[in-house]
C-alpha positions, 0 to 999 in steps of 0.5 A: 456660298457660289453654286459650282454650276453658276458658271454652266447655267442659263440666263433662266437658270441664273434668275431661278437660282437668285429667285430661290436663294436671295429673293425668300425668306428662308425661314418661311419660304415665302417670297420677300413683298410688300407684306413680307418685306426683308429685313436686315438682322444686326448679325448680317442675315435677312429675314422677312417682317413677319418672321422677325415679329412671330420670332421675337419676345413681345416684350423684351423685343428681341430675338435670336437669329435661326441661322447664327443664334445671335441675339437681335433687337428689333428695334435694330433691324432695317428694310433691306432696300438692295433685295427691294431693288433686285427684285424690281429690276427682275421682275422688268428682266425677261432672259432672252436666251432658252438653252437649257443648262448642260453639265456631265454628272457622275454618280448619281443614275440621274439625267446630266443636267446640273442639280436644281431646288425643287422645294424645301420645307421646315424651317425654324419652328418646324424643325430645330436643329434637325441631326438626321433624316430617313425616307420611307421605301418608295411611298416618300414620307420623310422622316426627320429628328430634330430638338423639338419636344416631340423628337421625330416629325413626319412629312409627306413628299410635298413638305406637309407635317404629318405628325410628331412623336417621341415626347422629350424625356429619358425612358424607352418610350422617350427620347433624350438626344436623337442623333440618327434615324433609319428607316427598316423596309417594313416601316419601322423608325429607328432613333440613336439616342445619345442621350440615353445610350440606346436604340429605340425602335418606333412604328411609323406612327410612334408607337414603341416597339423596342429599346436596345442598350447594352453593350453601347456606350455612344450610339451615333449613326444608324442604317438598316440593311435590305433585311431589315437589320440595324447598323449602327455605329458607337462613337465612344467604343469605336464600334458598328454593331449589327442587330436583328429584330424581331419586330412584331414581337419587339425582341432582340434577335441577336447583337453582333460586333460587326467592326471593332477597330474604328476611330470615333465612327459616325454616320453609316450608310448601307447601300440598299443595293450591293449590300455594302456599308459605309462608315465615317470616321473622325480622326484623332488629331495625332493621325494627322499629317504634319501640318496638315489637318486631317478630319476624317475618314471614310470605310466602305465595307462588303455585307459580310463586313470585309474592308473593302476600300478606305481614303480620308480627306487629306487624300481627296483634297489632293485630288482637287482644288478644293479643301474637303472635309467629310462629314456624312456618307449615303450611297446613291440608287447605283450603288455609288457613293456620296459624301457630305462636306458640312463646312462648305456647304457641299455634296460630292459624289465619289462614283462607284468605289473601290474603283478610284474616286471621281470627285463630282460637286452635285450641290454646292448652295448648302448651309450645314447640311448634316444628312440626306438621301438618294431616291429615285432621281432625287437627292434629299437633303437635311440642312441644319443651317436654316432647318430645312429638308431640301429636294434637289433634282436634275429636272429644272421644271421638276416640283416635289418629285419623290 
């Protein structure tokens, strides 16, 4: 998919943007040469020689492609010479103009340069189908749930693994099928598992603290308020639920039915901030328009879990050119929210609500991204397309920047 700031970015913006996204193998992120040449797959994507042969079976010589899941032949793969070709006449190319890329943003406390990559990290093997990811206060240290045999991986700021736990497997200290992950303001790392239908709480280097089921059914999203609090959504009995820990003793403090009338709620967010909460919610098909699909729904709500502002998709999409379909909701270091379009590969910000919502793109060369994170003039991304964390920045000359 085109990034919506193509049309505003400078010739040396333009090269950045072919550099990162076409002329790297996103699997290992190291760029495509003689070593690393790309290589086309039977089902369209590109990877390079290396990966295709530390992915495939020695023996059956095949592999299934990270990003569609088709099974490939080895023996079926090409050179990919246009990729070859482009970076050749690159690397001859100097951009002669030096303007740097401008272009008004809302919604995000970040400087009004258009959204640049600063580093991604992961990829297939690292992380598996990742559903969720969280960040660690101020420090950085990013948390991811994936599908791997150990469930939650931890990087530092740069993309480095820290380490891994909760082992695969149902129990308390295991987890079944991680959905969502929270971080509370003390460290702790909160799981939904969905596969267990409980809340497990782990410190920050796996040890369990606390398992929480009745009454859930579904445990979906979760979020934890400044207090430390877990907000967490139940997809199945249409619920959010407000739990307060005592986490040094590991006990449950109080479990409160927060909001009882949502349809198939999903991913929440509390803004740090205002206190606010944001849930989103996916409509049954019998609440659609006519003719119209409509997908999902967004809730904002006040600390004290009075409605404050709702809208869906049919309602945005008329405000714009594009089809939007939300999957995802954060709030940003203002207190404004950001929803996440995993369809088209796309983050928008809605501005502060409830005023009226100004749709801003921010990042639009996404794959699947299914969550992310604001923090500091950084927005965090999880694209489980080609299992990744994304950092993207308003600073172009910006590295790793949490």
């Amino acid at each position: 998919m085109a990034s919506p700031w193509c049309g505003s970015l400078s010739p040396e913006g333009i090269l950045r943007e072919i550099q990162i996204n076409l002329l790297e193998c996103k699997v290992c992120f190291e760029k495509f040469s003689t070593q690393q040449r790309p290589q086309n797959l039977s089902c369209g994507h590109v990877l390079c020689l290396e990966c295709i042969r530390a992915l495939s079976h020695p023996l059956l010589r095949k592999l299934e492609c990270p990003f569609c899941r088709q099974l490939c032949s080895v023996d079926s793969t090409s050179h990919c010479q246009a990729l070859s070709d482009l970076q050749e006449l690159l690397l001859s190319w100097s951009p002669t103009s030096t303007a740097p890329p401008q272009r008004a943003k809302a919604g995000l406390g970040l400087a009004a340069n258009a959204l640049h990559l600063c580093t991604a990290f992961g990829g297939w093997g690292t992380l598996i189908n990742p559903t969720g990811i969280a960040v660690l206060g101020s420090s950085g240290t990013i948390v991811v749930v994936h599908d791997g045999e150990k469930r939650v991986v931890v990087f530092n700021p740069q993309g480095r693994k820290l380490h891994s736990f909760g082992q695969r497997g149902r129990g308390s200290r295991k987890i079944c099928y991680p959905v969502d992950v929270a971080v509370t303001p003390c460290g702790h790392v909160v799981v939904t598992d969905a596969g267990d239908k409980a809340v497990k709480v782990f410190t920050s280097r796996g040890n369990h603290v606390l398992t929480v089921k009745d009454p859930l059914q579904m445990p979906w999203g979760v979020d934890t308020d400044s207090c430390g609090h877990i907000l967490v959504s139940d997809v199945q009995a249409g619920t959010l639920s407000q739990v307060k820990v005592d986490y040094t003793h590991g006990l449950t403090l109080e479990h409160l039915t927060a909001i009882s009338d949502l349809q198939h709620p999903k991913a929440v967010a509390c803004c740090r901030v205002t206190g606010n909460t944001a849930v989103m919610e996916h409509l049954p098909d019998d609440t659609c328009p006519p003719g119209r699909q409509q997908r999902s729904r967004l809730r904002v709500f006040t600390k004290d879990f009075h409605l404050l502002y709702q809208t869906d998709s049919f309602s945005l999409t008329l405000q714009s050119t594009v089809r939007l379909n939300m999957s995802g909701v954060a709030f940003d270091r203002d207190g404004g929210v950001i929803v996440i379009d995993s369809d088209q590969g796309m983050i928008w910000s809605l501005g502060k609500l409830p005023n009226s919502p100004v749709l801003t793109p921010l990042i639009g060369d996404l794959i699947r991204p299914v969550g992310l994170v604001s923090l500091n003039n950084a927005l965090v991304i999880l694209d489980s397309g080609d299992h990744t964390v994304k950092i993207y920045s308003a600073k172009s000359d910006a590295g790793p920047i949490i």
